[in-house]
ChimeraX commands (.cxc) that place a marker at each C-alpha (Angstrom):
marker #1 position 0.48,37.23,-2.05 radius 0.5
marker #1 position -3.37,36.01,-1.46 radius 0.5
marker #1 position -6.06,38.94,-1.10 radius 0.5
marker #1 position -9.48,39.18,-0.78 radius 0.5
marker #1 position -11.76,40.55,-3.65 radius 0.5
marker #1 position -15.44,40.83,-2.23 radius 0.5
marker #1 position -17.36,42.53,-5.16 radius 0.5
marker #1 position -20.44,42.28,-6.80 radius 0.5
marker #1 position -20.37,43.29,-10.06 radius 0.5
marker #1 position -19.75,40.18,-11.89 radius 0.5
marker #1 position -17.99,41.75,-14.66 radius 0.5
marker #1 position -15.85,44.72,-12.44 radius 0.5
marker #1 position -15.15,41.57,-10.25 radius 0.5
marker #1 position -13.69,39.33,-13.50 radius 0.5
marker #1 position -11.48,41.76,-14.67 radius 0.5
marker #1 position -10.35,42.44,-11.48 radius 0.5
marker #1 position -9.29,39.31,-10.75 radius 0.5
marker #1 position -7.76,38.63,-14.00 radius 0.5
marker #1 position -5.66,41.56,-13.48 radius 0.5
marker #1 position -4.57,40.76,-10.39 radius 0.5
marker #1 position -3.95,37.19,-11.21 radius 0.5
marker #1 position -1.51,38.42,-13.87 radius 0.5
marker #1 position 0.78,40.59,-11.71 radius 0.5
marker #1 position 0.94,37.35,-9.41 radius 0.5
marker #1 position -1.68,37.60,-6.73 radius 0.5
marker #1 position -3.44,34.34,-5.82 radius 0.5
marker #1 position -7.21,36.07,-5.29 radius 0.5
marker #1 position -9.95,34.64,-3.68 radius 0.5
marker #1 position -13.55,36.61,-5.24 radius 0.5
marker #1 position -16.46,36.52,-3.34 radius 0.5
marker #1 position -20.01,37.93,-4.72 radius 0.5
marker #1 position -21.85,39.30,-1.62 radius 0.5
marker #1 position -20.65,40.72,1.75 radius 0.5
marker #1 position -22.00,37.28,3.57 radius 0.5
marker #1 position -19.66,34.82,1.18 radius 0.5
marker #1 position -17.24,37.08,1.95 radius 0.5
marker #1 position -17.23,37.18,5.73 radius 0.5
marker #1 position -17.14,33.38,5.14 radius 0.5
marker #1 position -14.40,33.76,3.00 radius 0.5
marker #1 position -12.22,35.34,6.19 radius 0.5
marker #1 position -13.77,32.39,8.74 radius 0.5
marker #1 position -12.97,29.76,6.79 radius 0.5
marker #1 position -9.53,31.20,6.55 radius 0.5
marker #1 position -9.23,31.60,9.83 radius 0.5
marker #1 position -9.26,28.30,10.34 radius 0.5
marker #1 position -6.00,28.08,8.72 radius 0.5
marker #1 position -4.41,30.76,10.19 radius 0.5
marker #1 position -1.64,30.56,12.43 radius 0.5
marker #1 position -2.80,32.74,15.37 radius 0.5
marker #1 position -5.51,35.06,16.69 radius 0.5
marker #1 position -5.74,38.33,14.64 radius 0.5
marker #1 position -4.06,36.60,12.18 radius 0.5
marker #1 position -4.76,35.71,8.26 radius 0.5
marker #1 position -3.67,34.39,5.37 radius 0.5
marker #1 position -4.65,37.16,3.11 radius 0.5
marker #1 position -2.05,39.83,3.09 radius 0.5
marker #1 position -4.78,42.21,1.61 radius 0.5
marker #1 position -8.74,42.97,1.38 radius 0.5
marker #1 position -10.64,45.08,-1.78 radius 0.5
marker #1 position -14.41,45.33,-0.71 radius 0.5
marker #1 position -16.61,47.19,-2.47 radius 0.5
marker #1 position -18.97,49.62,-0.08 radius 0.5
marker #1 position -22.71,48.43,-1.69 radius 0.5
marker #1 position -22.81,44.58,-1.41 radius 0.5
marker #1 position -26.15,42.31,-0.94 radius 0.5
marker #1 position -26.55,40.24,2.46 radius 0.5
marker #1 position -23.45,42.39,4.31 radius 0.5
marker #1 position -22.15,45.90,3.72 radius 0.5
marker #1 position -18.31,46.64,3.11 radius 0.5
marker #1 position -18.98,48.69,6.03 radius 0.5
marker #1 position -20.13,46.44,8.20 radius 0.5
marker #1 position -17.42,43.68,7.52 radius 0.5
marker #1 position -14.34,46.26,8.18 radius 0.5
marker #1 position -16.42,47.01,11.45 radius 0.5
marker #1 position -16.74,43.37,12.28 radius 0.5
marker #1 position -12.98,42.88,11.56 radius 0.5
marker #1 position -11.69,45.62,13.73 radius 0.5
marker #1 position -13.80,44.79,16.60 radius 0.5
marker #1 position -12.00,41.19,16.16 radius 0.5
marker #1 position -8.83,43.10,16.33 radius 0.5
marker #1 position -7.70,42.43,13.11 radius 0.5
marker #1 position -5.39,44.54,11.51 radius 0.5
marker #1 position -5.80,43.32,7.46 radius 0.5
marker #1 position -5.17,45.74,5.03 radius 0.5
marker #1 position -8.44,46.75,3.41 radius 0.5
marker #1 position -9.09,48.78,0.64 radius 0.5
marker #1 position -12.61,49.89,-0.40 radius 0.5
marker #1 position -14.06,50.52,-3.56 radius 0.5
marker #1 position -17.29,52.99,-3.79 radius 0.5
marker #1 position -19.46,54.94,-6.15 radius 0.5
marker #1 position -20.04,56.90,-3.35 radius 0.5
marker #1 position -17.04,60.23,-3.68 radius 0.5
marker #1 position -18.94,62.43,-1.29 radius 0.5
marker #1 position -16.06,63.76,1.52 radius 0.5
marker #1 position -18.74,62.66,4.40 radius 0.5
marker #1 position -18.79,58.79,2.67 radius 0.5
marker #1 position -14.91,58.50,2.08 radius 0.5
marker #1 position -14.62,59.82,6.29 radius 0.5
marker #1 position -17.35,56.97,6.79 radius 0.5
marker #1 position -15.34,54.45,5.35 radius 0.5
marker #1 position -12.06,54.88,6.93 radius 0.5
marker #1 position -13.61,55.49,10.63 radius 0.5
marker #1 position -15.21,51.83,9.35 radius 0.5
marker #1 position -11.90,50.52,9.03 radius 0.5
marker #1 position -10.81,50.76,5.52 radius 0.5
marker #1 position -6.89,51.65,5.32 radius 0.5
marker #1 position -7.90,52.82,1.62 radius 0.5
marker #1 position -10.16,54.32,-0.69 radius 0.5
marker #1 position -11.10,54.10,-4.40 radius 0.5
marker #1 position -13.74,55.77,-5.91 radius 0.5
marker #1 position -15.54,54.19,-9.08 radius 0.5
marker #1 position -14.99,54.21,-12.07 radius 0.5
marker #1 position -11.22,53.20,-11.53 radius 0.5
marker #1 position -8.33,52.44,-14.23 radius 0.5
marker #1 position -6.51,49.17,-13.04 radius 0.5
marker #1 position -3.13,50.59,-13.22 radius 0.5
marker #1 position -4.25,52.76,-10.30 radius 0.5
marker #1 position -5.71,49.90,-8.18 radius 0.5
marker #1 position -2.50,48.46,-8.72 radius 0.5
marker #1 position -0.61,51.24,-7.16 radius 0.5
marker #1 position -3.01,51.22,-4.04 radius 0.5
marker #1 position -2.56,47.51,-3.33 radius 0.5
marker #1 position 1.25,48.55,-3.83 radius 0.5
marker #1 position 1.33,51.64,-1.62 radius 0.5
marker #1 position -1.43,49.46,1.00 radius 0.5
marker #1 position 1.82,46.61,0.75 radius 0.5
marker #1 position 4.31,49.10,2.01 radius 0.5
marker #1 position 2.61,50.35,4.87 radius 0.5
marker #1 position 1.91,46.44,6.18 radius 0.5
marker #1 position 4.94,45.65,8.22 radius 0.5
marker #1 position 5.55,42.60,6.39 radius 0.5
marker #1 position 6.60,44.49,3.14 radius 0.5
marker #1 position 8.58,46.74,5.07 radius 0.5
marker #1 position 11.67,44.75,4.27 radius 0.5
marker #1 position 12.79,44.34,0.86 radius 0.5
marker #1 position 14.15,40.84,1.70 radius 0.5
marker #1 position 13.69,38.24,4.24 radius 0.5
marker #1 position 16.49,36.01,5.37 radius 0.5
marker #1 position 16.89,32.74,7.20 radius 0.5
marker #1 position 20.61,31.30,7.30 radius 0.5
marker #1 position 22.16,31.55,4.19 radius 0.5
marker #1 position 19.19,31.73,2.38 radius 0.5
marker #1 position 17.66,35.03,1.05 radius 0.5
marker #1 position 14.60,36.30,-0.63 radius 0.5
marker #1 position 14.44,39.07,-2.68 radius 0.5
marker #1 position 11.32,41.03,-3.11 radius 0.5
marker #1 position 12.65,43.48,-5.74 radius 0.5
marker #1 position 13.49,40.52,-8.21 radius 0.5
marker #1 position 11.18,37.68,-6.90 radius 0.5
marker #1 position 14.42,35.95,-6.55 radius 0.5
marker #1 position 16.10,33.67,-4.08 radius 0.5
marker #1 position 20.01,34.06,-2.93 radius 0.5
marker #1 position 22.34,31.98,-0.90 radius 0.5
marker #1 position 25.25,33.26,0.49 radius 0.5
marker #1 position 28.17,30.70,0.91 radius 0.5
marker #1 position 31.43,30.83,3.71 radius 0.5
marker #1 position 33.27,33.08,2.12 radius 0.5
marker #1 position 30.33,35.85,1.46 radius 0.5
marker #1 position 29.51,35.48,-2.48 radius 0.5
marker #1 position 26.26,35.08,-3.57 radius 0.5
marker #1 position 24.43,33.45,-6.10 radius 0.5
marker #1 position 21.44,34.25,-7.54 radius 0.5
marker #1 position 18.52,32.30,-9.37 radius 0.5
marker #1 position 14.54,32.66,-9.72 radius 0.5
marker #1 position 11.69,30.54,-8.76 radius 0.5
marker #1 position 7.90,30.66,-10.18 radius 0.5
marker #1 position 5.24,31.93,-8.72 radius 0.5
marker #1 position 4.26,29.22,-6.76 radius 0.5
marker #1 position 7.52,28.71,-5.12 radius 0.5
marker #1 position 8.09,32.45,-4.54 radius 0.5
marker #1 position 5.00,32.44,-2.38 radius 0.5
marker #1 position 5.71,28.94,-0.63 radius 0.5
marker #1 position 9.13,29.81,0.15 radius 0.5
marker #1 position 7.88,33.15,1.75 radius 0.5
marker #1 position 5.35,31.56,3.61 radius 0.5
marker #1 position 7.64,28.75,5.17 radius 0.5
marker #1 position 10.33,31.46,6.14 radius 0.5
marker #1 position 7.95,33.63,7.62 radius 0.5
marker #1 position 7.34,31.06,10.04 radius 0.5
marker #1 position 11.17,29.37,10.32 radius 0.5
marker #1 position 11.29,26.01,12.46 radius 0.5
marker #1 position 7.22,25.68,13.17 radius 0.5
marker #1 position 5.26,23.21,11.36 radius 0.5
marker #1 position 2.69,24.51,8.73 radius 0.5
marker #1 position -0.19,22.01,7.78 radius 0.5
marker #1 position -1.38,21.24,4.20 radius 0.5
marker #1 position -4.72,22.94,4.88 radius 0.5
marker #1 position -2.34,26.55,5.57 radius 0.5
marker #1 position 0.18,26.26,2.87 radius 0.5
marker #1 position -3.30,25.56,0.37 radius 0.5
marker #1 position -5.39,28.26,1.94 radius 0.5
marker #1 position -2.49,30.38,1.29 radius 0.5
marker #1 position -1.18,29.70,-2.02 radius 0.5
marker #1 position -4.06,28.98,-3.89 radius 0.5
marker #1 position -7.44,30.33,-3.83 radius 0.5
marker #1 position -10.37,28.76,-2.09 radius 0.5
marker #1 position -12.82,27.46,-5.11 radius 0.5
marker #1 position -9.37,25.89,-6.84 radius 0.5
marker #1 position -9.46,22.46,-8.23 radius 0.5
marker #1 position -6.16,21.38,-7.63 radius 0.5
marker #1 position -5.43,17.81,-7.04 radius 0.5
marker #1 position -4.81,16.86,-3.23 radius 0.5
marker #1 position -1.31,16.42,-3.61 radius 0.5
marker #1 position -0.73,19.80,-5.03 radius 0.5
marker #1 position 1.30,20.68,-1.76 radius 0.5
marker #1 position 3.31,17.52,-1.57 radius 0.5
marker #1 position 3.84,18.46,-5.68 radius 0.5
marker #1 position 5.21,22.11,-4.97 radius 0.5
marker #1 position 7.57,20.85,-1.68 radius 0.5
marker #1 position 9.10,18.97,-4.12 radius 0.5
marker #1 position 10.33,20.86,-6.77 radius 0.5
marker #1 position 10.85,24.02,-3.64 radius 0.5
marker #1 position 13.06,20.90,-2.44 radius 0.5
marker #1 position 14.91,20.57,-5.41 radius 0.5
marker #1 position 15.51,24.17,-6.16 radius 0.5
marker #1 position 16.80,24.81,-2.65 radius 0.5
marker #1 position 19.27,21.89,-2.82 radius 0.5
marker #1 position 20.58,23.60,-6.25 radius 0.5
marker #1 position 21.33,26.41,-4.80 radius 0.5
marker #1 position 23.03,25.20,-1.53 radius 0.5
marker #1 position 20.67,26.25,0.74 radius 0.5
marker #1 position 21.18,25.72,4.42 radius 0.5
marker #1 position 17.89,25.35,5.29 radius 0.5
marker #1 position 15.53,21.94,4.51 radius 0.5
marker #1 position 11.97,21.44,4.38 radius 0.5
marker #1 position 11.08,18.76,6.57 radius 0.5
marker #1 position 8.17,16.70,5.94 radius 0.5
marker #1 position 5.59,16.31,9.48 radius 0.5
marker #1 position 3.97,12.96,8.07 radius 0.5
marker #1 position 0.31,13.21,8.16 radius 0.5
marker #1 position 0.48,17.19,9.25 radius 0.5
marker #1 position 2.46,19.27,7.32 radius 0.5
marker #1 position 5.84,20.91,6.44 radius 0.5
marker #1 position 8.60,22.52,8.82 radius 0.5
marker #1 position 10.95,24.92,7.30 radius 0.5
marker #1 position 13.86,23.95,9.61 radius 0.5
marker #1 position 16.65,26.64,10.20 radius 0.5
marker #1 position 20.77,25.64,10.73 radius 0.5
marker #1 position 21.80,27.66,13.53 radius 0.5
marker #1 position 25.39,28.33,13.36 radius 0.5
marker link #1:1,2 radius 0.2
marker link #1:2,3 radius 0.2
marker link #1:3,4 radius 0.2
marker link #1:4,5 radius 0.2
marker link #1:5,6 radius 0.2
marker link #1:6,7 radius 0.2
marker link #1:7,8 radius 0.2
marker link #1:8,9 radius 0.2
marker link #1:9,10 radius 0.2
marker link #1:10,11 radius 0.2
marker link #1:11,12 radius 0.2
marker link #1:12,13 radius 0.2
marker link #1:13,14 radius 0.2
marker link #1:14,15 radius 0.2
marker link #1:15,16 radius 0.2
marker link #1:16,17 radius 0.2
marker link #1:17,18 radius 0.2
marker link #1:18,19 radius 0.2
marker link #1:19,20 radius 0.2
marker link #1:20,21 radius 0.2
marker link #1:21,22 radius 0.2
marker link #1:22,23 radius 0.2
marker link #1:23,24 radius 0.2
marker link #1:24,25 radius 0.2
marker link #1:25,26 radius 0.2
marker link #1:26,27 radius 0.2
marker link #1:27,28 radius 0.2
marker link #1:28,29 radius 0.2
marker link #1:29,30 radius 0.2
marker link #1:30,31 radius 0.2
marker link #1:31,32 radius 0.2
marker link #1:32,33 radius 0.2
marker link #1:33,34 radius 0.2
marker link #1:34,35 radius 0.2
marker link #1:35,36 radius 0.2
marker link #1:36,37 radius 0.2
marker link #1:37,38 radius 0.2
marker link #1:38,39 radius 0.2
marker link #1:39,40 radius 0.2
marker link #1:40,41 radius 0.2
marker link #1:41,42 radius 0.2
marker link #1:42,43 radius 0.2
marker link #1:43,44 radius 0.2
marker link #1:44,45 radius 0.2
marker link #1:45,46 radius 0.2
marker link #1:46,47 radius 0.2
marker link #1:47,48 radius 0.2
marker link #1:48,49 radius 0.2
marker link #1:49,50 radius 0.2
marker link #1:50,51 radius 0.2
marker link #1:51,52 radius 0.2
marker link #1:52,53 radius 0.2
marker link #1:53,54 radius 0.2
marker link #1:54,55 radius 0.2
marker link #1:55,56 radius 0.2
marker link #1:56,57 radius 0.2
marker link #1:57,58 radius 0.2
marker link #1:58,59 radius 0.2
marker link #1:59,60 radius 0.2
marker link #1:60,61 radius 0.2
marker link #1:61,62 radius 0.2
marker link #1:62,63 radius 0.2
marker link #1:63,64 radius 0.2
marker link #1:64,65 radius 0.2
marker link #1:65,66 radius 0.2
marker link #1:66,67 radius 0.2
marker link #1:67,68 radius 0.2
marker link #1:68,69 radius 0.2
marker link #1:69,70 radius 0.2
marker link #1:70,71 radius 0.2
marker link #1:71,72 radius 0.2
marker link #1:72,73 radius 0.2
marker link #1:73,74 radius 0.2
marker link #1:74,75 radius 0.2
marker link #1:75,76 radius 0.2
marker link #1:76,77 radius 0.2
marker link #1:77,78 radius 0.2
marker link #1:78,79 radius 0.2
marker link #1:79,80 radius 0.2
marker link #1:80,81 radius 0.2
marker link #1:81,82 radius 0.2
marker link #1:82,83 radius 0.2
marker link #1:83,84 radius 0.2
marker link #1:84,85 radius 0.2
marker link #1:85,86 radius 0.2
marker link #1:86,87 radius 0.2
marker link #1:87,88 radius 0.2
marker link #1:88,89 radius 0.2
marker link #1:89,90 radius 0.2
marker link #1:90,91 radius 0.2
marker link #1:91,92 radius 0.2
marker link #1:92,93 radius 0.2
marker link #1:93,94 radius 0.2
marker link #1:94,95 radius 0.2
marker link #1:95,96 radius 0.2
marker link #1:96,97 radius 0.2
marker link #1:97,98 radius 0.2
marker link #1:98,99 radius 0.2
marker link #1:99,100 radius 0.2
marker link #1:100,101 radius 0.2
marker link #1:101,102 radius 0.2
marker link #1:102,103 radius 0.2
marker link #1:103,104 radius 0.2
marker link #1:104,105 radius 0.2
marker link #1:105,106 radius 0.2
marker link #1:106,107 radius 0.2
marker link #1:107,108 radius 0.2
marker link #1:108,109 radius 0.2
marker link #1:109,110 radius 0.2
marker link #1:110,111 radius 0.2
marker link #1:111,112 radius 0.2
marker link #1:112,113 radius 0.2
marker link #1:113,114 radius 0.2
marker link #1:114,115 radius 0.2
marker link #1:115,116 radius 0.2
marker link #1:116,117 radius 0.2
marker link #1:117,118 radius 0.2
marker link #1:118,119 radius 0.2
marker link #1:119,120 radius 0.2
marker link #1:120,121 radius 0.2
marker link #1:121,122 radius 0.2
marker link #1:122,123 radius 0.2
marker link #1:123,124 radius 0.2
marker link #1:124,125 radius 0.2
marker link #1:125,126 radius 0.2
marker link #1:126,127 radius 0.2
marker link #1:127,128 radius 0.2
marker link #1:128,129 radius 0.2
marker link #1:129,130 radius 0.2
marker link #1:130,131 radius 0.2
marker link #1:131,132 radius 0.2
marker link #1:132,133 radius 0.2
marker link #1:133,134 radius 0.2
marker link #1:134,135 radius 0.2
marker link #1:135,136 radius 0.2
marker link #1:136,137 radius 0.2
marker link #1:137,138 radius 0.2
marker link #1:138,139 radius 0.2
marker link #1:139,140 radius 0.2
marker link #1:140,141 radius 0.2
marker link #1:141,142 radius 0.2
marker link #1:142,143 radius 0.2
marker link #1:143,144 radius 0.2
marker link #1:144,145 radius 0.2
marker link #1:145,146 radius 0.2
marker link #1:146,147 radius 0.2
marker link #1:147,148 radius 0.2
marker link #1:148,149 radius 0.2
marker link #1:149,150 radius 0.2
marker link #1:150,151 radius 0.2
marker link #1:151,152 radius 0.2
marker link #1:152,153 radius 0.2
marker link #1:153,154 radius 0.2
marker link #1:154,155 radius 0.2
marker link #1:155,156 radius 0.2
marker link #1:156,157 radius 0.2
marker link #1:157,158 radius 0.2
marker link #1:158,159 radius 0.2
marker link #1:159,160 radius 0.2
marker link #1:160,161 radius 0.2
marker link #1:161,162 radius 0.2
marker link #1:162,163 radius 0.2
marker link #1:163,164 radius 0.2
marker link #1:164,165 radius 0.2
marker link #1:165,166 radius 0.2
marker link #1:166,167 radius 0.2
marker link #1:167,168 radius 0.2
marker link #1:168,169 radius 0.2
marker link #1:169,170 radius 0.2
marker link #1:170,171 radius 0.2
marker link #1:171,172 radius 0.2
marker link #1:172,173 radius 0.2
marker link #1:173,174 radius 0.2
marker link #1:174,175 radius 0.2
marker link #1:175,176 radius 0.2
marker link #1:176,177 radius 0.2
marker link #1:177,178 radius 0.2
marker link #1:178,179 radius 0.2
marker link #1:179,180 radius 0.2
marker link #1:180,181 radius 0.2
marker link #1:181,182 radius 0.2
marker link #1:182,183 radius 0.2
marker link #1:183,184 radius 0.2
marker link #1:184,185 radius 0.2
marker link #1:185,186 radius 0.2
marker link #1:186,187 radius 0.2
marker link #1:187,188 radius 0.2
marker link #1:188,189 radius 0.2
marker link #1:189,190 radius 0.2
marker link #1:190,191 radius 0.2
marker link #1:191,192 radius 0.2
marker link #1:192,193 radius 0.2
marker link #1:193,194 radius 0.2
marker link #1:194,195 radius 0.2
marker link #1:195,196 radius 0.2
marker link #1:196,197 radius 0.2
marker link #1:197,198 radius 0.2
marker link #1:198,199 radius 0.2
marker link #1:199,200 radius 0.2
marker link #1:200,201 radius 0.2
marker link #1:201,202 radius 0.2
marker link #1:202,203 radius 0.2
marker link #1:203,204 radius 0.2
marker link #1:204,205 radius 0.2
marker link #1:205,206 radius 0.2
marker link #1:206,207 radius 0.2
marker link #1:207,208 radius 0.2
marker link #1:208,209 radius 0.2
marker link #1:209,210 radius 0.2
marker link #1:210,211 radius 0.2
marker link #1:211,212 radius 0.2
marker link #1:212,213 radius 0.2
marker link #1:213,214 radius 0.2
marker link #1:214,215 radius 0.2
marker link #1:215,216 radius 0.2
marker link #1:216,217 radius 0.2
marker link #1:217,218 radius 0.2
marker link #1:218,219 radius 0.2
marker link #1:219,220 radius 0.2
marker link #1:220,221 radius 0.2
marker link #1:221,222 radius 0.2
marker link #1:222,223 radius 0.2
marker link #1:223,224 radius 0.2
marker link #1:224,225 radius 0.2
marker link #1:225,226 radius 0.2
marker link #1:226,227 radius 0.2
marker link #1:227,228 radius 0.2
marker link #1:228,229 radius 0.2
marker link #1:229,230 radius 0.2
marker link #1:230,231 radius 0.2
marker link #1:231,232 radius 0.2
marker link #1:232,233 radius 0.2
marker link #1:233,234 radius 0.2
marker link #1:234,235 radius 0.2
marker link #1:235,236 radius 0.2
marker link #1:236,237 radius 0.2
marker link #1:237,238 radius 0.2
marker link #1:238,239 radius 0.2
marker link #1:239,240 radius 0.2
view
């Protein structure tokens, strides 16, 4: 899952993103409210449709130099988009938490904060997104399983068989069956699986496809990644 960290504190911001980065999250960390905002146009860019990005998740802190946290939630839900956001804020006055969720914010999270409890807002914020409603998400015979970060494929007869997948091809395979039978260019599957100031080599995609590829044909999946030369990747489905 890729979020959104726009916070200024250079050392709240680190740690943050270290955190994060261990439990799995690909996190893009931007320093000031303006980097930020460019942050979420570049992205959109990417994105597959209007309203849309490819950050499942927002933290912005309230106090930020060049744009407020307040005024970027307000400039995303005029756009009509409906990203989770959570705010962090020295400011624990009832009349500044009301502020901040009339801004937009879905969350809030007063400072100082221990990190086991951001990580159960991001958590709680992941249920309530209709994406994460599901435990799994299926495609043919192929399954993914949210609880275990696992894949399954089911053969004729109904067994199943199990097996696990890093990180990286987690996240990939999610994105590709989230969007069955529609091509997804390299600039998308990037945006959305790594963060923005990565140095990853240029065939990082092509890299990842590949061993997805293999993994898939292990496991008998019914499902293949085709390969849009010059464009992208299409997760094609076998309808039965």
């Amino acid at each position: 899952m890729k979020i959104l960290l726009i916070e200024d504190e250079p050392d709240l911001g680190a740690i943050i993103q270290k955190i994060l980065s261990r439990h799995q999250y690909v996190v893009d960390w931007a320093e000031d409210g303006k980097t930020g905002w460019e942050y979420l146009t570049n992205d959109r860019l990417c994105s597959i449709s209007a309203g849309e990005t490819t950050y499942a998740l927002a933290i912005i802190d309230w106090m930020l130099p060049k744009m407020s946290g307040i005024e970027i939630c307000q400039r995303l839900r005029a756009e009509k988009y409906t990203l989770p956001i959570l705010m962090l804020t020295a400011k624990d006055r009832m009349e500044n938490k009301i502020a901040g969720l009339d801004a937009g914010a879905d969350d809030y999270l007063v400072k100082p904060f221990g990190m086991e409890e951001l990580l159960a807002r991001l958590r709680a914020l992941q249920r309530r997104t209709q994406v994460f409603q599901a435990e799994r998400l299926q495609l043919g015979n192929l399954r993914l399983d949210y609880g275990n970060n696992a894949i399954v494929t089911i053969d004729l007869q109904g067994r199943e068989q199990s097996g696990n997948l890093t990180a990286k091809e987690f996240q990939l395979l999610e994105y590709l069956m989230q969007h069955p039978d529609r091509t997804l260019t390299h600039d998308q599957i990037r945006n959305r699986i790594w963060p923005l100031d990565s140095e990853s080599a240029s065939n990082v995609v092509a890299a990842q496809i590949r061993l997805l590829r293999k993994k898939l044909a292990e496991f008998g999946c019914d499902s293949s990644i085709e390969t849009m030369r010059g464009f992208g990747y299409r997760l094609n489905s076998i309808h039965k």
